[in-house]
C-alpha positions as CSV (number, residue, x, y, z in Angstrom):
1,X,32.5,-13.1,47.4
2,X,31.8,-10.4,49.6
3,X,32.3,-7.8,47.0
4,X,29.9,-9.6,44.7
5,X,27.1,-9.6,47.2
6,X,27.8,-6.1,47.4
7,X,27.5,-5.6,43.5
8,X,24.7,-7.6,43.4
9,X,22.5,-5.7,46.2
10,X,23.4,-2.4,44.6
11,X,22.7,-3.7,41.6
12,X,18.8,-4.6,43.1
13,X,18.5,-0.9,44.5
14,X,19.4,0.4,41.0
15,X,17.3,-1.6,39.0
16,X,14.4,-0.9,41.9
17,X,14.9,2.5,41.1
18,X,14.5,2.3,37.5
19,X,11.1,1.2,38.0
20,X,10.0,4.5,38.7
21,X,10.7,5.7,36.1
22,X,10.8,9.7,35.8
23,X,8.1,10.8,32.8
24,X,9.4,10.4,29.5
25,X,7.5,11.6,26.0
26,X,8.7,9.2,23.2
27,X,6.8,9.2,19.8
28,X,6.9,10.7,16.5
29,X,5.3,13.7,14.1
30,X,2.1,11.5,12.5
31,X,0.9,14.2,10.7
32,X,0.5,12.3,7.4
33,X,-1.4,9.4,8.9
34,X,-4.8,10.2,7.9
35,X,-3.4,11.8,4.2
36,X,-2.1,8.1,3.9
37,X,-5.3,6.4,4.8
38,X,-7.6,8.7,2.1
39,X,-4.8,7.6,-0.2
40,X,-5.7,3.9,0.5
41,X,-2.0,3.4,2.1
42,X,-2.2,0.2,4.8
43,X,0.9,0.0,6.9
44,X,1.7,-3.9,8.0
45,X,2.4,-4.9,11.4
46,X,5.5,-7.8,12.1
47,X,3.4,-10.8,11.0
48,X,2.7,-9.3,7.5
49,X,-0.9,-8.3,9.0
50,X,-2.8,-4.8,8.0
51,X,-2.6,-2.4,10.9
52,X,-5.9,-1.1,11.5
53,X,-5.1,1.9,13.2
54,X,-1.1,3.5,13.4
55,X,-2.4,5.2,16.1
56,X,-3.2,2.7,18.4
57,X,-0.8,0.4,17.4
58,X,2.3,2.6,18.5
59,X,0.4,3.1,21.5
60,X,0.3,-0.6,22.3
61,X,4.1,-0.6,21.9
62,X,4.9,1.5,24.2
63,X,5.0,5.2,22.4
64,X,2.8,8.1,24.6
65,X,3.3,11.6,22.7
66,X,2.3,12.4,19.0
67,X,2.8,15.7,17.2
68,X,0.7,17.2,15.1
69,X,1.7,20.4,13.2
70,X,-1.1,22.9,11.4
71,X,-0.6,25.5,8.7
72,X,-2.4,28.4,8.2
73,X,-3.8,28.1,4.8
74,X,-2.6,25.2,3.7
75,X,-3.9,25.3,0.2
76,X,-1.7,27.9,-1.0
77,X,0.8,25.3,-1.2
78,X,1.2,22.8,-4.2
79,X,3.1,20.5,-2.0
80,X,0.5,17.8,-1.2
81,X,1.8,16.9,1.9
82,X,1.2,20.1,3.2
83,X,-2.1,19.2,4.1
84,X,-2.6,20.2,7.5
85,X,-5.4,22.8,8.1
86,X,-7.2,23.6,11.4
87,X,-9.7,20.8,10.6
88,X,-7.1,18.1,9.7
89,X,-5.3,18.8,13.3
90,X,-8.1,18.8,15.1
91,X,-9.7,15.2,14.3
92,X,-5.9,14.1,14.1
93,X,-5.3,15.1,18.1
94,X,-8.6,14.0,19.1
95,X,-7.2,10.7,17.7
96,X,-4.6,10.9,19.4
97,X,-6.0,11.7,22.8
98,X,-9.0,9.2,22.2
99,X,-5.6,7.1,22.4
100,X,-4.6,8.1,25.7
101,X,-1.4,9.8,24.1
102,X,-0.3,13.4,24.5
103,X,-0.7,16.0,21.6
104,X,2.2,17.9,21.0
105,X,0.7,20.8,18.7
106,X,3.5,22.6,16.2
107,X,2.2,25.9,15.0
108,X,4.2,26.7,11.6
109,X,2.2,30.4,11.6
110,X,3.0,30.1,8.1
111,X,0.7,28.5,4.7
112,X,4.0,26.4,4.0
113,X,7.0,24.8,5.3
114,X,8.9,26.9,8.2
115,X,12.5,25.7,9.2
116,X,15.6,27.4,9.3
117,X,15.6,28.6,5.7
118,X,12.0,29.5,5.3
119,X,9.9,31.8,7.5
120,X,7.1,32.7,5.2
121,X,4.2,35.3,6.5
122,X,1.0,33.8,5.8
123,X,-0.8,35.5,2.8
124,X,-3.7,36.7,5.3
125,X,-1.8,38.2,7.3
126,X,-1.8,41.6,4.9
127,X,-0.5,43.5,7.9
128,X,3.6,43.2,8.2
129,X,4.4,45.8,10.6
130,X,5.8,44.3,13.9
131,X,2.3,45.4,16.0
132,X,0.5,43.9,13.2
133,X,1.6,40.6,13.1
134,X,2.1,40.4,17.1
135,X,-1.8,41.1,17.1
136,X,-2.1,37.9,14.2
137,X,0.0,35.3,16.5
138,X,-1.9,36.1,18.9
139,X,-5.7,36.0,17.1
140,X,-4.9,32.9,15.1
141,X,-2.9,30.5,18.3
142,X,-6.3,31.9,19.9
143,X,-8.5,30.4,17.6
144,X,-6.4,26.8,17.2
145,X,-6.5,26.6,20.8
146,X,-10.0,27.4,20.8
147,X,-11.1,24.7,18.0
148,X,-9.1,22.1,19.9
149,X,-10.3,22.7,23.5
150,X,-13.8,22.6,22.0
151,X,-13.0,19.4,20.4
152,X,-11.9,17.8,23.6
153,X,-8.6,17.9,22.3
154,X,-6.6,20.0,24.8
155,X,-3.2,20.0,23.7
156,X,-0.6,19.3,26.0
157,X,2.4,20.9,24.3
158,X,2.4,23.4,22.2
159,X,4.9,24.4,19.8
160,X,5.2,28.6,18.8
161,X,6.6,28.5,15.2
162,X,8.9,25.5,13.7
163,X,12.8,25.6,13.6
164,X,12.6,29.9,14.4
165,X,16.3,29.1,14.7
166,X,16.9,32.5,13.0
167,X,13.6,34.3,13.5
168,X,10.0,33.4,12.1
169,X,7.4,36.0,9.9
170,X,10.5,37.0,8.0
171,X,9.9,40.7,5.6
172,X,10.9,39.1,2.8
173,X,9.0,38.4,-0.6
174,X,9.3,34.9,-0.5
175,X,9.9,34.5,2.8
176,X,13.4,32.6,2.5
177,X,16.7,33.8,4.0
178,X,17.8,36.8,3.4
179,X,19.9,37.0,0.3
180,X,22.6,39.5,2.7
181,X,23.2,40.9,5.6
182,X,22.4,44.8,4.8
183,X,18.6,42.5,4.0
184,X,18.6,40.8,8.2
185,X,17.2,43.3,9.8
186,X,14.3,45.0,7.4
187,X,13.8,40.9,7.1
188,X,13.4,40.2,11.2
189,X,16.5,37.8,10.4
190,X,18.0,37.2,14.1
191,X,21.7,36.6,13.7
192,X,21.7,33.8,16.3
193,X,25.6,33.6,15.6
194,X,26.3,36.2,17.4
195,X,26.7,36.2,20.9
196,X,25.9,40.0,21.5
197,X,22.6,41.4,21.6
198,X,23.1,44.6,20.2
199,X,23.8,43.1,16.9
200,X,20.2,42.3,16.4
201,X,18.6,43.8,19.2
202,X,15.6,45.3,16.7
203,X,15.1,41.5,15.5
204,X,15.3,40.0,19.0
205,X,12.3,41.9,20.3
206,X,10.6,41.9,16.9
207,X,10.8,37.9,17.6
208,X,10.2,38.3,21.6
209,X,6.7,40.0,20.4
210,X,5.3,37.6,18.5
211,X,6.3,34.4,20.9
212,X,4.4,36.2,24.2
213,X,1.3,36.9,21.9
214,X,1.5,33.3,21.1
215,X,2.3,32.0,24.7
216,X,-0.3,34.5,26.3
217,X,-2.9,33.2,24.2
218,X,-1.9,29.5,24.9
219,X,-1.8,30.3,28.8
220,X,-5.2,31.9,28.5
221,X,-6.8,28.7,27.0
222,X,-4.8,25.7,27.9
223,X,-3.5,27.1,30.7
224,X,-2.2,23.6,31.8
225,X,0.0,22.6,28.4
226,X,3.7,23.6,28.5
227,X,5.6,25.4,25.8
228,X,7.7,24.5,23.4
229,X,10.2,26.8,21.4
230,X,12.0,25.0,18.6
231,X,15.2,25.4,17.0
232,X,17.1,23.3,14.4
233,X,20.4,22.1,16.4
234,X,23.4,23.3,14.8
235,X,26.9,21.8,14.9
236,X,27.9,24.6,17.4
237,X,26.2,24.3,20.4
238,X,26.7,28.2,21.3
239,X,24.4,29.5,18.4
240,X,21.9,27.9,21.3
241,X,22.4,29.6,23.9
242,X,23.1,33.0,21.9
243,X,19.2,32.5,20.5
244,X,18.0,31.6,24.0
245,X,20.0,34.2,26.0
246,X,18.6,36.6,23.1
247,X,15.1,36.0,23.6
248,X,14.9,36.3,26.9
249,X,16.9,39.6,27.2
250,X,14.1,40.8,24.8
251,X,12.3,39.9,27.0
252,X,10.5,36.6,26.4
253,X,10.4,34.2,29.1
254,X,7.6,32.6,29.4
255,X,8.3,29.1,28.1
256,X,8.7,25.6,29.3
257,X,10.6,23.5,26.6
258,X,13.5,24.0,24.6
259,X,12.8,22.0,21.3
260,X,15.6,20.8,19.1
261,X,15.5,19.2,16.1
262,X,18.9,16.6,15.7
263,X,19.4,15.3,12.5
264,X,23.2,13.5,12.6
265,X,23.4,13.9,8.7
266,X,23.0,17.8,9.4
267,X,23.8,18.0,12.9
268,X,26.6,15.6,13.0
269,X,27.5,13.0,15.2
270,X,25.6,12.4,19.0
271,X,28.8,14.4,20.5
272,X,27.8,17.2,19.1
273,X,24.4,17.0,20.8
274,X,25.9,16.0,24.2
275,X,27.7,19.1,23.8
276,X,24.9,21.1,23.4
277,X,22.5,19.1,26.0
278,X,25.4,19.8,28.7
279,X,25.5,23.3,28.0
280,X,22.0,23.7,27.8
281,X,21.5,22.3,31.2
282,X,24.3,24.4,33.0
283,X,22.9,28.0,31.2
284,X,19.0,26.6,31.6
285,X,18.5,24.3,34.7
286,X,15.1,24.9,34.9
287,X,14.3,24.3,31.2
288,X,13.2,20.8,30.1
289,X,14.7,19.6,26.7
290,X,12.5,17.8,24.4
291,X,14.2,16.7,20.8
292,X,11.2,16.5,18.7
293,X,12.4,15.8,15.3
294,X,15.1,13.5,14.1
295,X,15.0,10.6,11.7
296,X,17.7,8.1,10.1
297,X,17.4,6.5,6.1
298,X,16.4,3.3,5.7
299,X,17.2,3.0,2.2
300,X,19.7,5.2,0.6
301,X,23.3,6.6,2.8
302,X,23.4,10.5,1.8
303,X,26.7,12.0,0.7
304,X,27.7,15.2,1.0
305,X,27.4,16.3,-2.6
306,X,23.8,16.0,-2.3
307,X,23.5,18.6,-0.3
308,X,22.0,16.2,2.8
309,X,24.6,15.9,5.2
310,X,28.0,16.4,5.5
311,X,28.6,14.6,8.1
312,X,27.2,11.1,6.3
313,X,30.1,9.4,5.5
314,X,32.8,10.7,7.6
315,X,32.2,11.0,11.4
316,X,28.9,8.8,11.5
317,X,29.4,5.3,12.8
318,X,29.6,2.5,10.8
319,X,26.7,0.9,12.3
320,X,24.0,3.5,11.2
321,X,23.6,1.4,7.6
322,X,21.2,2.6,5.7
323,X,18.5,-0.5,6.4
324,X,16.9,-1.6,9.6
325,X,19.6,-2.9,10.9
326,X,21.0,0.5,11.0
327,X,18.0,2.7,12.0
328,X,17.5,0.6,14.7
329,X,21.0,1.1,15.6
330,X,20.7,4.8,15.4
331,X,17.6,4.9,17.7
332,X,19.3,2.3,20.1
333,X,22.5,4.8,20.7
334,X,20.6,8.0,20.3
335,X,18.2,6.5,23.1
336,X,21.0,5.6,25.1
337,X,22.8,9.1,24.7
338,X,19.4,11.0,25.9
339,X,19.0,8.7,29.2
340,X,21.8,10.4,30.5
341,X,20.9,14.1,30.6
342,X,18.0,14.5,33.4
343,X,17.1,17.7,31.6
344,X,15.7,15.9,29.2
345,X,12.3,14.1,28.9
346,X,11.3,14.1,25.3
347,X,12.0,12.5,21.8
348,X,9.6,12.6,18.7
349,X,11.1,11.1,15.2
350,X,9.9,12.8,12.3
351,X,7.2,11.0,9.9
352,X,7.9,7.5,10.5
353,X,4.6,6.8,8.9
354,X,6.5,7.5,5.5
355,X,5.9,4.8,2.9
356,X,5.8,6.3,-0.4
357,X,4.0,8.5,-2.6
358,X,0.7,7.6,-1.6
359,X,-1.0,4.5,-3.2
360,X,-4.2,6.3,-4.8
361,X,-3.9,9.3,-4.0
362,X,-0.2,11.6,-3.8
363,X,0.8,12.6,-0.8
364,X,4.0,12.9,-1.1
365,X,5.9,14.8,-4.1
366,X,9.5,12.8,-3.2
367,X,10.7,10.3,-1.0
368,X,12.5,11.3,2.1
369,X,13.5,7.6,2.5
370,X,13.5,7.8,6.8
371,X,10.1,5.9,7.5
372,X,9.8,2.9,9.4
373,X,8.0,1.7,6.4
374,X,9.8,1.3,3.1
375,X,9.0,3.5,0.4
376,X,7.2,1.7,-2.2
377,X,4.5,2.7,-4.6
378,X,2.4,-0.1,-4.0
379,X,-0.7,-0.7,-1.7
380,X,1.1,-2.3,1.7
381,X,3.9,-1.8,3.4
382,X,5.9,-3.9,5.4
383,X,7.4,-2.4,8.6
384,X,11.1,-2.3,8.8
385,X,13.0,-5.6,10.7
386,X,16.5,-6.7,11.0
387,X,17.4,-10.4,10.3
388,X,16.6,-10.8,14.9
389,X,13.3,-9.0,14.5
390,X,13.7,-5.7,16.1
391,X,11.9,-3.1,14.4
392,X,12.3,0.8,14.8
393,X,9.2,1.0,16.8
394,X,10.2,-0.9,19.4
395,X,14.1,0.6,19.5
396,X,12.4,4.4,19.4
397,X,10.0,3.5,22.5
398,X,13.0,1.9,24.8
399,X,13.3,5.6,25.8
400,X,10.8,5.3,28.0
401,X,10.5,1.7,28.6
402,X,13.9,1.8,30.2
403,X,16.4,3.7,31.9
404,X,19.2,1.1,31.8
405,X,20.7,0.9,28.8
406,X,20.3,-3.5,28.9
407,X,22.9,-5.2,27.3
408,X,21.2,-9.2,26.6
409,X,25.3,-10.3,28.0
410,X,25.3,-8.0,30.7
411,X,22.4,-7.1,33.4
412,X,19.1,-9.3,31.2
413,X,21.3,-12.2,32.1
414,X,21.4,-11.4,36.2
415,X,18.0,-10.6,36.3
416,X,17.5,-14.0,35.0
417,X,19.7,-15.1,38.0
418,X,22.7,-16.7,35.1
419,X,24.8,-14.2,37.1
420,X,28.0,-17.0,36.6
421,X,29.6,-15.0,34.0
422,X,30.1,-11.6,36.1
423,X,31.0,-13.7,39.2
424,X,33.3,-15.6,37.4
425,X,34.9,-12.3,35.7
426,X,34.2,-13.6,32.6
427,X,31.6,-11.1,31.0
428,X,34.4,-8.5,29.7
429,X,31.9,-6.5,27.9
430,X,30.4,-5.4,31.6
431,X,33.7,-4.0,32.3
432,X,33.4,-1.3,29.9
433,X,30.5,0.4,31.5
434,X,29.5,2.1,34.7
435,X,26.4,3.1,36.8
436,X,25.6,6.3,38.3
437,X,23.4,6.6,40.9
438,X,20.1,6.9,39.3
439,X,20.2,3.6,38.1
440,X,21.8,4.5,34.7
441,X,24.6,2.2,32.9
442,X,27.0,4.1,30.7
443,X,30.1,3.3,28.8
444,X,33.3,4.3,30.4
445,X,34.6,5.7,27.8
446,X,31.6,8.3,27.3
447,X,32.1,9.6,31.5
448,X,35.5,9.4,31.5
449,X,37.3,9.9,28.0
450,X,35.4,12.4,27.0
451,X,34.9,16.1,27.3
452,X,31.4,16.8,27.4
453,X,30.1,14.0,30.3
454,X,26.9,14.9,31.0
455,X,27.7,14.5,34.7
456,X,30.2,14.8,37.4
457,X,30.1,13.0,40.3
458,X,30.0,9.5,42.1
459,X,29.8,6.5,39.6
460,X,29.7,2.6,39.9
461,X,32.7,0.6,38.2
462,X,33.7,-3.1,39.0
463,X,31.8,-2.7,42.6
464,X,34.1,0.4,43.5
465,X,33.7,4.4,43.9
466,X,34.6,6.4,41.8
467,X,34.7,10.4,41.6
468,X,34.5,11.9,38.4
C-alpha cells in the first residue's frame, strides 16, 4: 500500500509539472490557404459545417505556429501552386498574426521549388559570381523583412533557403543537381557526405556567404525572430552533422534553429530520426530543433517503384494505413517520439490544407494525397476522421497540448480517480512504460532496448529507480 501512495504522489508531482509546459511550436505550412479560397475551395469542420476561416479554426484547436514560404518571382513558374510572391506572404502572415499565431517565414531565394534536388538562381539575379549573389541574399531578405515589419507582420522565424541540404544558388543551367561530380564544385554543390572539409571547402564558404548576408539582414530588421537553417533529413544521421560542422567551419554561425524536414516514406522509420535528434543534441546543445515539414497519405500507400519511398512497405508500421485512422496514428507516435528530446520545440506538417485541384480555379497540377482534407474535385471537403472521431488536427496539436504521452487505460483513468486497475496490478499495458523525471511517460522498450535513447539517467518503472 505504501508503495502505491508513493506511485501515486509522484505521479501528482509529474503530472504538476507537465502543466508548465516548456514552449512548444506545433502547426503546419498554409501556404495554399488563400489560393484555395480564390479557387472557391471550403474546407468542412467535424459536424459537416463550412469553416469560415482555416486560420482561426486551427488556432482554436490548439495549433500556435504557421509557415509561410515566398518565392522570388513566382510567375516564372507554370506550376500554379507556386503562387507565393512578396504580396501573397505578406497578407498571409498578417493573417496569421491577426491570429495570435507565430509566422515561420521560409525564404526559397529561388522563382521555383528549392529542395534537395533543385537550387535554382532566380532569373533577376543576372549576377552569379559568389560576391554577387551574397550582395542579392542580402538585398532581397532585406526587402521581405522590410514589407513584413511594415505590415505589422514581424516574423518570428525565419527560414534562409529550403532543404540547402546540399547547397542553394547552384551554377547550373537549370539549377538541378549536378549531373557529376567533376560539375559540384563550378555548381556550389556541397558534398554533405563527406565528413572532411577540404573536400568542398570552396562550396562551404560559397554557402557560408550567402546564409550571413541573409542572417545579417534578418538581425538588422527583426532583430528578435530566430533563425532557421533547413535540411531534408536523410537516412544517415551523419550527413547532418557533416553539413552543420561544414558551415560553421566556413564560418557561419549565426543561427538559432536547425530545421529538418522527416518524411518516413523518404526518411524511413522514427528510429532513424531519434538517431539523428540524439546526435544532433550531443554535437549541438545549444541549437534548438524544429521539424518543420513532414506529412503522411491519407489515401494511397506509396511503393517503392514509384519512386516515393522506399521505406513504405517494409520497415513502416503497420498502423500508418493510408486513411485517418493511420495519419492520425502517424502523428500520435511521431508526437510521442519528439516529446522526448528537450532539444526540440517545433513541428510543422506540410500543406494539410490539401484538398484537391482547386474547385474553380487550379491550384494544384497533381495530388499529393497527405492533406487532412481528402482530395476531391468537388466544392467541400470533409476533414479527415476515424470511425472514434479523432481527426489529424487534434492528433498534430497533442505536441503541445501535452507532455505525457496519455494512454485512456493508463494515467486519464487516475486522474479520474478509477485508479483500481493499477492498484490492483491489473492494468498490464502501464507496465510497459516508464517516467523520467520531467514528467514524460515512455515505453520501456524505446529507453531500454534500444540504441539511440534519447536519454540516460534516472527513470520511473513500477514505483522503483532505475539507472539507465
Amino acid at each position: 500500500m505504501k508503495r502505491f501512495y508513493a506511485i501515486m504522489v509522484l505521479l501528482m508531482v509529474l503530472l504538476k509539472a507537465s502543466a508548465a509546459d516548456v514552449n512548444r511550436l506545433v502547426g503546419g505550412d498554409l501556404s495554399l490557404v488563400p489560393a484555395y479560397e480564390q479557387a472557391g475551395d471550403q474546407w468542412l469542420d467535424e459536424s459537416g459545417k463550412a469553416i469560415p476561416d482555416l486560420i482561426q479554426y486551427v488556432q482554436a484547436k490548439g495549433w500556435n505556429a504557421v509557415r509561410v514560404r515566398v518565392f522570388v518571382d513566382p510567375s516564372k513558374d507554370s506550376d500554379p501552386a507556386v503562387c507565393q510572391d512578396l504580396k501573397y506572404a505578406v497578407a498571409l502572415a498578417k493573417r496569421v498574426k491577426a491570429a495570435g499565431m507565430a509566422v515561420l517565414i521560409d525564404l526559397h531565394y529561388s522563382d521555383t521549388w528549392a529542395d534537395p534536388s533543385n537550387q535554382k538562381i532566380p532569373a533577376a539575379w543576372t549576377d552569379h559570381s559568389t560576391e554577387g549573389l551574397t550582395t542579392q541574399v542580402g538585398n532581397y531578405t532585406r526587402e521581405v523583412m522590410t514589407a513584413l515589419v511594415e505590415a505589422g507582420a514581424a516574423p518570428d522565424y525565419v527560414q534562409l533557403g529550403n532543404e540547402i541540404t546540399y547547397g542553394m544558388l547552384w551554377n547550373t543551367a537549370d539549377g538541378k543537381f549536378p549531373a557529376d561530380k567533376g560539375q559540384y564544385a563550378s555548381a556550389g554543390y556541397c558534398p554533405t557526405w563527406s565528413n572532411r572539409f577540404s573536400d568542398g571547402q570552396q562550396q562551404w564558404h560559397r554557402l557560408a556567404a550567402f546564409l550571413s548576408a541573409g542572417s545579417k539582414a534578418v538581425r538588422e530588421l527583426v532583430p528578435g525572430a530566430k533563425i532557421v537553417i533547413h535540411t531534408d533529413m536523410p537516412a544517415d544521421a551523419n550527413h547532418l552533422l557533416n553539413f552543420h560542422n561544414h558551415i560553421r567551419t566556413a564560418g557561419f554561425t549565426d543561427y538559432d534553429v536547425i530545421g529538418l524536414s522527416y518524411y518516413p516514406f523518404w526518411s524511413g522509420k522514427l528510429d532513424n530520426l531519434g538517431a539523428a535528434l540524439s546526435k544532433l543534441k550531443t554535437a549541438f546543445p545549444n541549437t534548438k530543433v524544429q521539424v518543420v515539414e513532414t506529412a503522411w497519405y491519407n489515401s494511397y500507400y506509396p511503393y517503392a517503384e514509384d519512386g516515393d519511398g522506399q521505406y513504405a512497405l517494409s520497415s513502416l508500421p503497420a498502423s500508418w494505413t493510408a486513411d485517418a485512422k493511420g495519419m492520425v496514428s502517424y502523428l500520435s507516435d511521431l508526437t510521442d517520439r519528439l516529446k522526448l528530446y528537450d532539444n526540440v520545440d517545433g513541428l510543422y506538417y506540410w500543406q494539410p490544407e490539401e484538398c484537391g485541384n482547386g474547385y474553380q480555379k487550379k491550384v494544384l497540377n497533381k495530388w499529393s494525397n497527405r492533406g487532412m482534407w481528402p482530395s476531391l474535385n468537388q466544392r467541400q471537403h470533409s476533414i479527415l476522421r476515424t470511425p472514434d472521431g479523432r481527426t489529424p488536427v487534434d492528433a498534430l496539436a497533442r505536441y503541445v497540448k501535452e507532455v505525457l504521452p496519455i494512454d485512456p487505460t493508463g494515467v486519464e483513468k487516475m486522474r479520474d480517480g478509477e485508479n483500481e486497475k493499477m492498484r490492483n496490478g491489473e492494468n498490464e499495458k502501464m507496465r510497459h512504460f516508464v517516467f523520467d523525471l520531467m514528467g514524460r511517460r515512455i515505453s520501456h522498450s524505446l529507453i531500454f532496448s534500444t540504441s539511440h535513447s534519447p536519454y540516460k539517467g534516472v527513470y520511473i518503472r513500477n514505483g522503483r529507480k532505475v539507472v539507465k
